[in-house]
N, C-alpha and C positions, 0 to 999 in steps of 0.2 A: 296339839302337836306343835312344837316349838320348831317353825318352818327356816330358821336360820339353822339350826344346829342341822336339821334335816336336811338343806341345799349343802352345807359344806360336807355333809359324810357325801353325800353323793358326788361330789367333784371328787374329793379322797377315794372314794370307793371304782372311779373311773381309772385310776391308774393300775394297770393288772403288772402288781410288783407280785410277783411269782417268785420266789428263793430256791422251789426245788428243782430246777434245771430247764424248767421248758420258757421261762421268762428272758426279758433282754434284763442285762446288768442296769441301764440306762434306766430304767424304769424306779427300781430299790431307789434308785439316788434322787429321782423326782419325788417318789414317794414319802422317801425320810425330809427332801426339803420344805416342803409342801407343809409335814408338821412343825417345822423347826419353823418357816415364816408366820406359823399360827401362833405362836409363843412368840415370836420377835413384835408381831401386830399386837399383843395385848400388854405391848412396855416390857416384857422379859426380855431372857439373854438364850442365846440356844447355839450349838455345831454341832457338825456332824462329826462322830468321830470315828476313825478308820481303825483296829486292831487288826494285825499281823495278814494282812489284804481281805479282813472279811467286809460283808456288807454294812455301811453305815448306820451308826448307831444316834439317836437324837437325845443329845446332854443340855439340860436347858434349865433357867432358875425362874422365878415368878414371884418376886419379893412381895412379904403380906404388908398390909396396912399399919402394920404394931411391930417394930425393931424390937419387940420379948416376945413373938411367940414361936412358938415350934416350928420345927422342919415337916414336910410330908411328902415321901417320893410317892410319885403317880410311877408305874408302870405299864405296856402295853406294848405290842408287835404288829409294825405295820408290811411283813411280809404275809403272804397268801399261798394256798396251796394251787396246785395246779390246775388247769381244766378239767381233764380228762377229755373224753367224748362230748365236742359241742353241741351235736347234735342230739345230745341228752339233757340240752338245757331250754326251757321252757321258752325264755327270752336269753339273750346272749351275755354272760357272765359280767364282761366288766361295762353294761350299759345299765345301771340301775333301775329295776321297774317295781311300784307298787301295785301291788293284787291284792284285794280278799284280806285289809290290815297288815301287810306284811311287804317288806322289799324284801328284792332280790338279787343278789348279784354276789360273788367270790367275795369274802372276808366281808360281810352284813355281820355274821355273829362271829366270826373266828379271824380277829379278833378287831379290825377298823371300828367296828357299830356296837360290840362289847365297850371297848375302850374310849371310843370317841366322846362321848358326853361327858367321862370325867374329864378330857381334856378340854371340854368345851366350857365345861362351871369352871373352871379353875382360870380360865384365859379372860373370862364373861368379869369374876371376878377381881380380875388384876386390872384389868382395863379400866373397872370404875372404881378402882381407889379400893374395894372392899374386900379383900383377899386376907381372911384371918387367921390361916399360918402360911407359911413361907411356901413354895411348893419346887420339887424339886422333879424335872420331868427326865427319864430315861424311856425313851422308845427303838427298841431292836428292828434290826430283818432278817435275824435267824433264827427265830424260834420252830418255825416249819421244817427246817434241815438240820438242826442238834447243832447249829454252830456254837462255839465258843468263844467266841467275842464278846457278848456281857457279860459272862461269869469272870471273865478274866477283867470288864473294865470293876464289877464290881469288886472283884477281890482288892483293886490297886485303889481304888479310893477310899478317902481318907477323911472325908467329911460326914459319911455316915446321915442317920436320920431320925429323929424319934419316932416315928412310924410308915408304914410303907403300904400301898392300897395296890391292889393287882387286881384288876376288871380282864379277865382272861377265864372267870368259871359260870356258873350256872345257878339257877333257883332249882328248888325242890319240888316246885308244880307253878303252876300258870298266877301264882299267889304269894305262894312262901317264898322269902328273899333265903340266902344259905351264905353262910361263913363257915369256909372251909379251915380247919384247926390244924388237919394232918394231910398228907400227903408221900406217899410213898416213892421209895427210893426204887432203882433198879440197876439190877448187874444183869446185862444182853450178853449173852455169850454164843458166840460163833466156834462150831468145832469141826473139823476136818478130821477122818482117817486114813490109812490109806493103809493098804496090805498086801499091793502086787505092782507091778506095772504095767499092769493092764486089764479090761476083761475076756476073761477066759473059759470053757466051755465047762457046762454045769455037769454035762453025761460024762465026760473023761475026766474033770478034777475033782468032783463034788467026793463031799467026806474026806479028802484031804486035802485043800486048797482052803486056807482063813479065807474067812468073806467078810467084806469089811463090812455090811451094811447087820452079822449078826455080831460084829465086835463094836460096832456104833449104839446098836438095843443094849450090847450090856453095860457099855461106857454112859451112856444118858438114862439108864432105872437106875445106879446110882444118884442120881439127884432127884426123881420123881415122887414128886407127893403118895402117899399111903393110899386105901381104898377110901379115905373118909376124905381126903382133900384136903389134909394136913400134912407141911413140911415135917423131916426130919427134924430131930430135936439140932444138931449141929449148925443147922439153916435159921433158927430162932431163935441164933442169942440174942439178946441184948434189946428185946421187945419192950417196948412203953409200955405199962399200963393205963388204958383212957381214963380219965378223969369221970366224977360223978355225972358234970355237968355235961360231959359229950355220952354217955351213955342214955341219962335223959332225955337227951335229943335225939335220938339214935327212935326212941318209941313215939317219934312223929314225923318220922320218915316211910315211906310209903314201903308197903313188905317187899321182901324178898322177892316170893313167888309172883311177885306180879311185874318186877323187874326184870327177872329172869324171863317170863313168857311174852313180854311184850319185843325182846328182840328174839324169841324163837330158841330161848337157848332151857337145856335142865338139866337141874340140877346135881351135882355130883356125887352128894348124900341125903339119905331121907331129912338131916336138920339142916344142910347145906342153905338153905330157902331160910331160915326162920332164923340164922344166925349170918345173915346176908352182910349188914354194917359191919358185924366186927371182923366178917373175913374178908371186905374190899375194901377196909380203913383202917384195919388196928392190927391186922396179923400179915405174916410174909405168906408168897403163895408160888410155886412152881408151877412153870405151863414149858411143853414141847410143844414149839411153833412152828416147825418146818424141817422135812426130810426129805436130802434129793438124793438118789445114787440109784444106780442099775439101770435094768430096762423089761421091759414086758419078756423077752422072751429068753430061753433056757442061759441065764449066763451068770458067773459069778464076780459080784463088784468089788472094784482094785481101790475105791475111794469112796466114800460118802460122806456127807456133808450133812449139818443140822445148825438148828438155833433154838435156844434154853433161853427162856428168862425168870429170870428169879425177883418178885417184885419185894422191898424191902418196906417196912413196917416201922413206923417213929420209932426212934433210939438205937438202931441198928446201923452198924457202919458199912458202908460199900463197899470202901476196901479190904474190909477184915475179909466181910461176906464171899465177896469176889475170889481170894484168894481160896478159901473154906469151898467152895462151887468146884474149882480148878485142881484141887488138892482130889475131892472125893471125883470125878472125872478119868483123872489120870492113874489112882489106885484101881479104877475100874478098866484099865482097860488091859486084855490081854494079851499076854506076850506075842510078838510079832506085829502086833498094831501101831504105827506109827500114830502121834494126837499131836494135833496141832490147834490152841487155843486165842481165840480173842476174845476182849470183853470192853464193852464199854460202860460205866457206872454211874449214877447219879445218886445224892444222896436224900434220903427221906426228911422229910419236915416236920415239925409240931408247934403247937402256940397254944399254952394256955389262955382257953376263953376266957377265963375269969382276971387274967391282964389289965390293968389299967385300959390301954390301946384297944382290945378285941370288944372290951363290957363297952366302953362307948361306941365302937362301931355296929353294935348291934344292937344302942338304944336308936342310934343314927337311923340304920335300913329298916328299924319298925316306924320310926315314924315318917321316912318317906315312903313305904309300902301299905301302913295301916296294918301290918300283920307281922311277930312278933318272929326273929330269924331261927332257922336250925344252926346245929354245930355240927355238920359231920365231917369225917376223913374219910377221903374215897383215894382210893386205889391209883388214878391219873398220877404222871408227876407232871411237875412244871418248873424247870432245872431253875430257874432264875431264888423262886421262892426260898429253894433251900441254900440257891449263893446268900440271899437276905437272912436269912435265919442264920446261916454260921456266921455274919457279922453284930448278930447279935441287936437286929431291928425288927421288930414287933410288925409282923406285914397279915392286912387284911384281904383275904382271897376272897373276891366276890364274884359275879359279874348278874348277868339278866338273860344267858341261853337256856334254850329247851330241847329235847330231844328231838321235837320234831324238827327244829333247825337245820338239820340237814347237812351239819359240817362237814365238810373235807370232800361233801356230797355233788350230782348237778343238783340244779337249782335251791343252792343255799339260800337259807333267810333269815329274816330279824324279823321280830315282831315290831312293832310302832309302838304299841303298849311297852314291850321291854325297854324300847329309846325311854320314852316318857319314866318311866320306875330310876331304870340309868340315871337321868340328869338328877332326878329330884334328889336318889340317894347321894348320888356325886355332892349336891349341894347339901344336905345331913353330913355328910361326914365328914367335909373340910370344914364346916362349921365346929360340929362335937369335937372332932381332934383339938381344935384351938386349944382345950380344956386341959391335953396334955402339960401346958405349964401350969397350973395348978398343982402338980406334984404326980 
Protein backbone atom coordinates (compact mmCIF):
# COMPACT_ATOMS: atom_id res chain seq x y z
CA UNK A 1 0.00 0.00 0.00
CA UNK A 2 1.34 3.21 -1.23
CA UNK A 3 1.52 5.00 2.58
CA UNK A 4 1.85 8.57 0.90
CA UNK A 5 -1.15 8.45 -1.09
CA UNK A 6 -2.78 6.76 1.92
CA UNK A 7 -1.82 9.55 4.76
CA UNK A 8 -2.97 12.38 2.26
CA UNK A 9 -6.69 10.76 1.66
CA UNK A 10 -6.76 10.52 5.21
CA UNK A 11 -5.99 14.42 5.97
CA UNK A 12 -8.61 14.97 2.89
CA UNK A 13 -11.01 12.48 4.28
CA UNK A 14 -10.66 14.48 7.81
CA UNK A 15 -12.46 17.45 6.51
CA UNK A 16 -16.38 16.53 6.97
CA UNK A 17 -17.40 18.82 3.81
CA UNK A 18 -21.03 17.74 3.96
CA UNK A 19 -23.06 19.73 0.91
CA UNK A 20 -26.40 18.45 1.87
CA UNK A 21 -27.26 20.85 4.71
CA UNK A 22 -26.11 19.41 8.00
CA UNK A 23 -22.30 20.59 7.24
CA UNK A 24 -20.65 24.11 7.83
CA UNK A 25 -20.05 26.07 4.33
CA UNK A 26 -16.41 26.70 5.84
CA UNK A 27 -15.67 23.20 5.47
CA UNK A 28 -16.57 22.85 1.18
CA UNK A 29 -14.08 25.69 0.89
CA UNK A 30 -11.28 23.91 2.88
CA UNK A 31 -12.09 20.87 1.27
CA UNK A 32 -11.89 22.16 -2.37
CA UNK A 33 -8.58 24.19 -1.20
CA UNK A 34 -6.90 21.47 0.12
CA UNK A 35 -7.15 19.80 -3.64
CA UNK A 36 -6.48 22.85 -5.53
CA UNK A 37 -2.92 23.08 -3.03
CA UNK A 38 -2.32 19.35 -4.30
CA UNK A 39 -2.22 20.45 -7.84
CA UNK A 40 -0.44 23.75 -7.12
CA UNK A 41 2.44 21.41 -5.04
CA UNK A 42 2.98 19.22 -8.10
CA UNK A 43 3.95 22.58 -10.51
CA UNK A 44 0.25 22.97 -11.76
CA UNK A 45 -2.10 25.80 -11.86
CA UNK A 46 -5.59 25.44 -10.01
CA UNK A 47 -8.80 28.01 -8.36
CA UNK A 48 -11.53 27.78 -6.99
CA UNK A 49 -14.31 28.75 -9.01
CA UNK A 50 -17.59 30.24 -7.67
CA UNK A 51 -20.87 29.91 -10.02
CA UNK A 52 -23.98 31.85 -9.25
CA UNK A 53 -23.07 31.37 -5.06
CA UNK A 54 -22.72 27.73 -5.34
CA UNK A 55 -20.04 25.73 -3.66
CA UNK A 56 -16.45 25.83 -5.08
CA UNK A 57 -15.53 24.05 -7.82
CA UNK A 58 -11.46 23.09 -8.42
CA UNK A 59 -10.30 24.10 -12.20
CA UNK A 60 -6.74 23.18 -12.32
CA UNK A 61 -4.12 22.23 -15.30
CA UNK A 62 -1.06 19.80 -14.97
CA UNK A 63 1.03 20.26 -18.15
CA UNK A 64 2.56 16.86 -19.67
CA UNK A 65 6.15 16.45 -20.40
CA UNK A 66 5.55 16.56 -24.52
CA UNK A 67 3.99 20.30 -25.72
CA UNK A 68 2.00 17.31 -28.59
CA UNK A 69 0.17 15.37 -26.43
CA UNK A 70 -3.45 15.15 -25.44
CA UNK A 71 -5.58 16.69 -23.11
CA UNK A 72 -7.28 14.33 -20.27
CA UNK A 73 -9.81 15.94 -17.78
CA UNK A 74 -9.80 13.94 -14.35
CA UNK A 75 -13.04 14.29 -12.70
CA UNK A 76 -14.35 13.76 -9.04
CA UNK A 77 -16.58 15.34 -6.07
CA UNK A 78 -15.10 16.30 -2.98
CA UNK A 79 -18.49 17.05 -1.19
CA UNK A 80 -20.02 14.11 1.20
CA UNK A 81 -23.09 12.95 2.22
CA UNK A 82 -24.27 13.57 5.64
CA UNK A 83 -23.89 11.61 8.97
CA UNK A 84 -27.06 10.50 9.83
CA UNK A 85 -27.09 8.75 13.27
CA UNK A 86 -23.47 8.90 14.91
CA UNK A 87 -24.15 6.60 16.93
CA UNK A 88 -24.63 4.25 14.11
CA UNK A 89 -20.94 4.59 13.18
CA UNK A 90 -18.60 2.06 14.32
CA UNK A 91 -15.77 4.63 14.75
CA UNK A 92 -16.60 8.41 14.18
CA UNK A 93 -17.03 9.36 10.58
CA UNK A 94 -14.70 12.00 9.76
CA UNK A 95 -11.64 10.46 12.00
CA UNK A 96 -10.48 7.84 9.45
CA UNK A 97 -9.85 4.09 10.84
CA UNK A 98 -8.44 0.96 9.25
CA UNK A 99 -10.20 -2.34 10.25
CA UNK A 100 -10.10 -5.79 8.65
CA UNK A 101 -8.22 -4.24 4.96
CA UNK A 102 -10.57 -1.61 4.83
CA UNK A 103 -10.91 2.49 6.12
CA UNK A 104 -13.54 4.06 7.31
CA UNK A 105 -14.86 7.11 7.45
CA UNK A 106 -17.67 9.52 5.23
CA UNK A 107 -16.58 9.71 1.35
CA UNK A 108 -13.62 6.58 1.60
CA UNK A 109 -15.63 5.24 -1.56
CA UNK A 110 -18.08 8.07 -2.54
CA UNK A 111 -16.36 9.71 -3.82
CA UNK A 112 -12.53 11.36 -1.93
CA UNK A 113 -10.92 7.47 -2.07
CA UNK A 114 -12.71 6.64 -5.40
CA UNK A 115 -11.18 9.70 -6.87
CA UNK A 116 -8.19 10.31 -4.90
CA UNK A 117 -5.58 8.18 -6.52
CA UNK A 118 -6.26 9.36 -9.91
CA UNK A 119 -5.52 12.61 -8.50
CA UNK A 120 -2.54 11.33 -6.90
CA UNK A 121 -0.79 9.49 -10.20
CA UNK A 122 -1.52 12.54 -12.13
CA UNK A 123 0.20 15.09 -9.45
CA UNK A 124 3.11 12.12 -8.64
CA UNK A 125 3.52 12.46 -12.35
CA UNK A 126 3.74 16.13 -12.98
CA UNK A 127 6.01 16.66 -10.17
CA UNK A 128 8.79 14.44 -11.65
CA UNK A 129 8.73 15.68 -15.15
CA UNK A 130 6.78 12.53 -16.45
CA UNK A 131 3.23 13.59 -17.01
CA UNK A 132 2.34 11.99 -20.67
CA UNK A 133 -0.73 13.91 -21.52
CA UNK A 134 -1.71 17.21 -20.35
CA UNK A 135 -4.29 16.66 -17.49
CA UNK A 136 -7.00 18.95 -16.86
CA UNK A 137 -8.42 18.77 -13.16
CA UNK A 138 -12.37 19.71 -12.41
CA UNK A 139 -13.34 18.67 -8.94
CA UNK A 140 -17.12 19.79 -7.60
CA UNK A 141 -19.03 20.02 -4.08
CA UNK A 142 -22.37 19.44 -5.47
CA UNK A 143 -22.59 16.47 -6.77
CA UNK A 144 -24.50 15.11 -3.30
CA UNK A 145 -27.20 18.06 -3.65
CA UNK A 146 -28.05 18.03 -7.80
CA UNK A 147 -26.23 21.45 -7.82
CA UNK A 148 -25.77 23.05 -11.03
CA UNK A 149 -22.57 24.58 -10.93
CA UNK A 150 -20.50 22.18 -13.06
CA UNK A 151 -22.87 21.53 -15.71
CA UNK A 152 -23.04 25.04 -16.16
CA UNK A 153 -18.98 25.64 -15.65
CA UNK A 154 -18.91 22.84 -18.25
CA UNK A 155 -21.24 23.94 -20.73
CA UNK A 156 -19.34 27.64 -20.75
CA UNK A 157 -15.98 26.08 -21.56
CA UNK A 158 -14.36 26.36 -24.43
CA UNK A 159 -11.19 24.28 -24.34
CA UNK A 160 -12.92 21.09 -24.23
CA UNK A 161 -10.64 17.72 -24.03
CA UNK A 162 -9.78 14.58 -25.91
CA UNK A 163 -10.89 12.42 -23.22
CA UNK A 164 -12.40 12.61 -19.85
CA UNK A 165 -11.79 9.76 -16.97
CA UNK A 166 -14.59 10.00 -14.15
CA UNK A 167 -13.53 7.61 -10.90
CA UNK A 168 -17.08 8.14 -9.33
CA UNK A 169 -18.38 4.10 -10.34
CA UNK A 170 -17.60 0.68 -9.32
CA UNK A 171 -16.12 -2.88 -10.47
CA UNK A 172 -18.24 -5.71 -11.33
CA UNK A 173 -17.03 -8.03 -8.32
CA UNK A 174 -13.95 -7.80 -5.95
CA UNK A 175 -11.78 -8.56 -9.61
CA UNK A 176 -13.44 -7.32 -12.55
CA UNK A 177 -12.52 -3.62 -13.23
CA UNK A 178 -16.06 -2.07 -15.26
CA UNK A 179 -16.40 0.72 -17.80
CA UNK A 180 -19.38 2.05 -17.84
CA UNK A 181 -20.82 2.98 -21.67
CA UNK A 182 -24.43 4.16 -20.75
CA UNK A 183 -25.98 5.85 -18.19
CA UNK A 184 -29.43 6.81 -17.82
CA UNK A 185 -31.20 9.98 -17.88
CA UNK A 186 -34.06 11.04 -15.62
CA UNK A 187 -37.19 13.19 -15.49
CA UNK A 188 -38.19 13.37 -11.26
CA UNK A 189 -41.51 14.53 -11.32
CA UNK A 190 -43.26 16.00 -8.38
CA UNK A 191 -47.26 16.37 -8.57
CA UNK A 192 -49.64 17.89 -6.38
CA UNK A 193 -53.76 17.65 -6.57
CA UNK A 194 -55.99 19.26 -4.86
CA UNK A 195 -59.98 19.06 -4.93
CA UNK A 196 -61.38 20.77 -1.96
CA UNK A 197 -60.30 23.15 0.67
CA UNK A 198 -60.03 21.00 2.89
CA UNK A 199 -60.60 17.58 4.66
CA UNK A 200 -63.93 16.72 5.03
CA UNK A 201 -66.08 13.78 6.53
CA UNK A 202 -66.20 10.42 4.61
CA UNK A 203 -70.01 9.42 6.19
CA UNK A 204 -71.72 12.83 5.00
CA UNK A 205 -69.69 13.57 1.71
CA UNK A 206 -68.40 10.25 0.46
CA UNK A 207 -69.82 9.32 -3.11
CA UNK A 208 -70.15 12.78 -3.88
CA UNK A 209 -67.20 14.65 -2.77
CA UNK A 210 -63.95 14.14 -5.48
CA UNK A 211 -61.21 12.66 -3.39
CA UNK A 212 -58.11 13.75 -4.50
CA UNK A 213 -56.10 10.88 -3.41
CA UNK A 214 -58.65 8.56 -6.10
CA UNK A 215 -58.02 11.37 -8.79
CA UNK A 216 -54.07 11.17 -7.92
CA UNK A 217 -54.23 6.71 -8.70
CA UNK A 218 -55.91 7.85 -11.98
CA UNK A 219 -53.61 10.76 -12.79
CA UNK A 220 -50.25 8.49 -11.98
CA UNK A 221 -51.55 4.77 -13.79
CA UNK A 222 -51.40 6.95 -16.60
CA UNK A 223 -47.78 6.81 -16.71
CA UNK A 224 -47.27 3.30 -14.84
CA UNK A 225 -45.45 0.61 -16.33
CA UNK A 226 -47.68 -2.56 -17.82
CA UNK A 227 -47.81 -5.85 -15.63
CA UNK A 228 -44.49 -7.07 -17.28
CA UNK A 229 -42.40 -3.79 -16.24
CA UNK A 230 -42.45 -2.37 -19.52
CA UNK A 231 -42.93 1.49 -20.26
CA UNK A 232 -45.58 2.60 -22.44
CA UNK A 233 -44.67 2.69 -25.97
CA UNK A 234 -44.87 6.93 -25.94
CA UNK A 235 -42.24 6.74 -22.96
CA UNK A 236 -39.70 4.90 -25.34
CA UNK A 237 -39.06 6.87 -28.12
CA UNK A 238 -35.96 7.30 -29.16
CA UNK A 239 -34.10 4.19 -27.40
CA UNK A 240 -30.42 3.15 -28.40
CA UNK A 241 -29.75 0.13 -29.58
CA UNK A 242 -26.64 -1.45 -27.47
CA UNK A 243 -24.02 -2.28 -29.36
CA UNK A 244 -22.64 -6.14 -29.97
CA UNK A 245 -19.86 -5.51 -27.93
CA UNK A 246 -21.94 -4.22 -24.68
CA UNK A 247 -24.31 -7.10 -25.12
CA UNK A 248 -21.35 -9.48 -24.85
CA UNK A 249 -20.38 -7.94 -21.91
CA UNK A 250 -23.69 -7.90 -20.59
CA UNK A 251 -23.13 -12.26 -20.40
CA UNK A 252 -20.16 -11.74 -17.83
CA UNK A 253 -21.92 -9.79 -15.55
CA UNK A 254 -23.19 -11.52 -12.63
CA UNK A 255 -27.28 -12.56 -13.16
CA UNK A 256 -30.06 -10.98 -12.37
CA UNK A 257 -31.57 -13.00 -9.89
CA UNK A 258 -28.83 -12.85 -7.68
CA UNK A 259 -28.77 -9.07 -7.83
CA UNK A 260 -32.13 -8.67 -7.17
CA UNK A 261 -31.96 -11.25 -3.90
CA UNK A 262 -29.04 -9.91 -2.50
CA UNK A 263 -30.70 -6.59 -1.74
CA UNK A 264 -33.92 -8.33 -0.78
CA UNK A 265 -35.70 -7.15 -3.67
CA UNK A 266 -38.23 -9.44 -6.64
CA UNK A 267 -38.72 -9.49 -9.34
CA UNK A 268 -41.48 -7.89 -11.41
CA UNK A 269 -41.86 -10.49 -14.16
CA UNK A 270 -41.03 -14.11 -14.31
CA UNK A 271 -38.02 -12.96 -17.16
CA UNK A 272 -37.60 -9.59 -15.25
CA UNK A 273 -34.39 -11.61 -13.54
CA UNK A 274 -32.84 -13.06 -16.64
CA UNK A 275 -33.26 -9.77 -18.78
CA UNK A 276 -31.76 -7.77 -15.68
CA UNK A 277 -28.74 -5.63 -17.94
CA UNK A 278 -30.78 -4.61 -20.47
CA UNK A 279 -33.62 -3.37 -18.36
CA UNK A 280 -31.29 -1.22 -15.81
CA UNK A 281 -29.00 -0.10 -18.82
CA UNK A 282 -30.48 -0.04 -22.16
CA UNK A 283 -34.32 0.36 -21.69
CA UNK A 284 -36.45 3.50 -19.91
CA UNK A 285 -38.31 2.21 -16.62
CA UNK A 286 -41.21 3.98 -14.48
CA UNK A 287 -41.34 3.67 -10.72
CA UNK A 288 -44.11 5.54 -8.25
CA UNK A 289 -41.90 6.70 -5.39
CA UNK A 290 -43.90 8.24 -2.89
CA UNK A 291 -47.51 9.05 -1.78
CA UNK A 292 -48.61 11.33 0.98
CA UNK A 293 -52.31 12.60 1.46
CA UNK A 294 -55.11 11.69 3.99
CA UNK A 295 -55.15 10.10 7.20
CA UNK A 296 -56.02 6.91 8.90
CA UNK A 297 -59.31 7.75 9.85
CA UNK A 298 -62.83 8.30 8.03
CA UNK A 299 -61.95 11.38 5.89
CA UNK A 300 -61.89 12.56 2.41
CA UNK A 301 -58.49 14.11 1.05
CA UNK A 302 -58.50 17.89 -0.29
CA UNK A 303 -54.75 17.47 -1.68
CA UNK A 304 -52.32 14.77 -2.40
CA UNK A 305 -48.98 14.67 -3.29
CA UNK A 306 -46.73 12.06 -5.18
CA UNK A 307 -43.23 11.63 -6.94
CA UNK A 308 -42.92 9.67 -10.49
CA UNK A 309 -39.60 9.12 -11.94
CA UNK A 310 -39.15 8.15 -15.23
CA UNK A 311 -35.43 6.80 -15.69
CA UNK A 312 -34.27 7.47 -19.42
CA UNK A 313 -32.45 5.09 -21.65
CA UNK A 314 -29.18 6.24 -24.27
CA UNK A 315 -30.66 8.23 -27.04
CA UNK A 316 -33.78 9.49 -25.46
CA UNK A 317 -34.31 13.24 -24.66
CA UNK A 318 -35.34 14.59 -21.22
CA UNK A 319 -36.89 17.27 -22.36
CA UNK A 320 -39.02 15.71 -25.15
CA UNK A 321 -39.55 12.82 -22.42
CA UNK A 322 -40.46 15.31 -19.63
CA UNK A 323 -42.96 17.05 -21.50
CA UNK A 324 -44.51 13.48 -22.97
CA UNK A 325 -44.65 12.47 -18.74
CA UNK A 326 -46.56 15.87 -18.08
CA UNK A 327 -48.85 15.71 -21.26
CA UNK A 328 -50.20 11.94 -20.38
CA UNK A 329 -50.42 13.19 -16.45
CA UNK A 330 -52.68 15.98 -17.12
CA UNK A 331 -54.97 14.22 -19.80
CA UNK A 332 -55.30 11.80 -16.93
CA UNK A 333 -56.77 13.80 -14.63
CA UNK A 334 -60.23 14.43 -13.96
CA UNK A 335 -62.49 17.14 -14.18
CA UNK A 336 -62.32 19.08 -10.90
CA UNK A 337 -58.78 18.03 -10.14
CA UNK A 338 -56.59 20.82 -9.83
CA UNK A 339 -52.50 19.28 -11.02
CA UNK A 340 -49.83 20.98 -10.23
CA UNK A 341 -46.35 19.68 -11.81
CA UNK A 342 -42.62 19.85 -11.48
CA UNK A 343 -39.76 17.99 -12.92
CA UNK A 344 -36.35 18.11 -12.74
CA UNK A 345 -34.31 16.27 -15.83
CA UNK A 346 -31.16 14.93 -16.50
CA UNK A 347 -30.00 13.75 -19.56
CA UNK A 348 -28.86 9.88 -20.37
CA UNK A 349 -25.34 9.10 -21.85
CA UNK A 350 -23.72 6.64 -24.12
CA UNK A 351 -20.04 5.85 -25.51
CA UNK A 352 -19.11 3.67 -27.86
CA UNK A 353 -16.73 1.14 -26.44
CA UNK A 354 -15.27 0.43 -29.37
CA UNK A 355 -13.97 4.32 -29.53
CA UNK A 356 -10.57 5.01 -29.91
CA UNK A 357 -10.60 6.62 -26.04
CA UNK A 358 -12.86 3.64 -24.25
CA UNK A 359 -10.61 0.43 -26.39
CA UNK A 360 -7.56 1.89 -24.72
CA UNK A 361 -9.00 2.64 -21.52
CA UNK A 362 -9.81 -0.81 -21.23
CA UNK A 363 -6.59 -2.25 -22.45
CA UNK A 364 -5.44 0.37 -19.63
CA UNK A 365 -7.67 -1.17 -16.46
CA UNK A 366 -6.73 -4.88 -17.69
CA UNK A 367 -3.48 -4.44 -17.34
CA UNK A 368 -3.51 -2.73 -14.01
CA UNK A 369 -6.08 -5.34 -12.75
CA UNK A 370 -4.81 -8.49 -14.66
CA UNK A 371 -8.38 -9.03 -15.48
CA UNK A 372 -10.02 -8.02 -18.68
CA UNK A 373 -12.99 -5.07 -18.07
CA UNK A 374 -16.81 -5.33 -18.54
CA UNK A 375 -19.00 -2.88 -20.65
CA UNK A 376 -22.06 -2.15 -18.95
CA UNK A 377 -24.89 0.62 -18.64
CA UNK A 378 -26.57 0.55 -15.48
CA UNK A 379 -29.31 2.61 -14.58
CA UNK A 380 -27.46 5.41 -11.92
CA UNK A 381 -27.05 8.68 -13.49
CA UNK A 382 -24.07 10.95 -12.97
CA UNK A 383 -25.28 14.47 -14.40
CA UNK A 384 -21.65 15.60 -15.02
CA UNK A 385 -20.99 12.60 -17.60
CA UNK A 386 -23.75 13.48 -19.79
CA UNK A 387 -22.79 17.48 -19.58
CA UNK A 388 -19.23 15.73 -21.07
CA UNK A 389 -20.86 13.63 -23.63
CA UNK A 390 -23.19 16.56 -25.03
CA UNK A 391 -19.65 18.42 -25.49
CA UNK A 392 -18.86 15.83 -27.53
CA UNK A 393 -15.72 14.29 -25.16
CA UNK A 394 -15.15 10.57 -25.01
CA UNK A 395 -15.31 10.18 -20.85
CA UNK A 396 -14.36 6.98 -19.26
CA UNK A 397 -16.71 6.01 -16.21
CA UNK A 398 -14.77 3.78 -13.88
CA UNK A 399 -13.98 3.72 -10.42
CA UNK A 400 -13.05 0.67 -7.73
CA UNK A 401 -16.48 0.61 -5.16
CA UNK A 402 -18.39 -2.35 -4.11
CA UNK A 403 -21.53 -2.91 -2.72
CA UNK A 404 -20.46 -3.66 0.28
CA UNK A 405 -19.04 -0.21 0.64
CA UNK A 406 -21.73 1.06 2.24
CA UNK A 407 -22.20 4.39 0.61
CA UNK A 408 -24.38 7.14 1.73
CA UNK A 409 -24.44 4.38 4.64
CA UNK A 410 -22.87 4.50 8.67
CA UNK A 411 -19.80 3.11 8.49
CA UNK A 412 -18.75 3.67 4.98
CA UNK A 413 -15.72 2.14 3.49
CA UNK A 414 -13.00 1.60 0.89
CA UNK A 415 -11.27 -1.36 0.41
CA UNK A 416 -7.06 -0.74 0.45
CA UNK A 417 -7.12 -3.41 -2.34
CA UNK A 418 -9.56 -0.91 -4.27
CA UNK A 419 -6.76 2.19 -3.40
CA UNK A 420 -4.02 -0.20 -4.70
CA UNK A 421 -6.20 -1.20 -8.34
CA UNK A 422 -7.27 2.88 -8.24
CA UNK A 423 -3.52 4.18 -8.42
CA UNK A 424 -2.14 1.55 -10.69
CA UNK A 425 -5.26 1.93 -13.16
CA UNK A 426 -4.98 5.87 -12.69
CA UNK A 427 -1.33 5.23 -13.92
CA UNK A 428 -2.61 2.71 -17.08
CA UNK A 429 -4.62 5.03 -18.21
CA UNK A 430 -2.79 8.50 -18.35
CA UNK A 431 -0.17 6.47 -19.83
CA UNK A 432 -2.61 4.60 -22.71
CA UNK A 433 -4.40 7.85 -23.39
CA UNK A 434 -1.07 9.60 -24.39
CA UNK A 435 -1.66 7.26 -27.57
CA UNK A 436 -4.73 9.49 -28.34
CA UNK A 437 -2.24 11.58 -30.58
CA UNK A 438 -1.50 8.84 -32.72
CA UNK A 439 -4.79 9.59 -34.43
Amino acid sequence: MNQVLLGELIDWLRIPSISTGEGDPADLVRAAEWAAAKVRAAGGSADLVTIDGGNPIVVGDLPASDAGAPTVLIYGHYDVQGVGDPAAWTSPPFEPAIRDGRLYGRGTADDKGNFFPLLHVACELAGAGELPVNVRVLIEGEEEMGGAAVASWVAQDERGADAAIVFDSGMEDAETPAVTVGLRGIVHVHLTVRTGERLIHQGIYGGAALNALHALHRIVAAVLPDDEGRVRPELAAGVQTPSAVERESWTRLRPGAELLAEVGARPVSPQAAAEFHERTGALPCVDLNHIEAGAERTVIPAEARAAVTLRLAPGQSAEAMRAEVERLLREAAPEGAELEVTAHVGEPSHFDPESPALKLAGEALERACGVAPVYPSIGGSIPVVADLAAKGIPTIVSGFSLSDDAIHAPDESYRLRSLELGEAAARELLHGLAALRRG
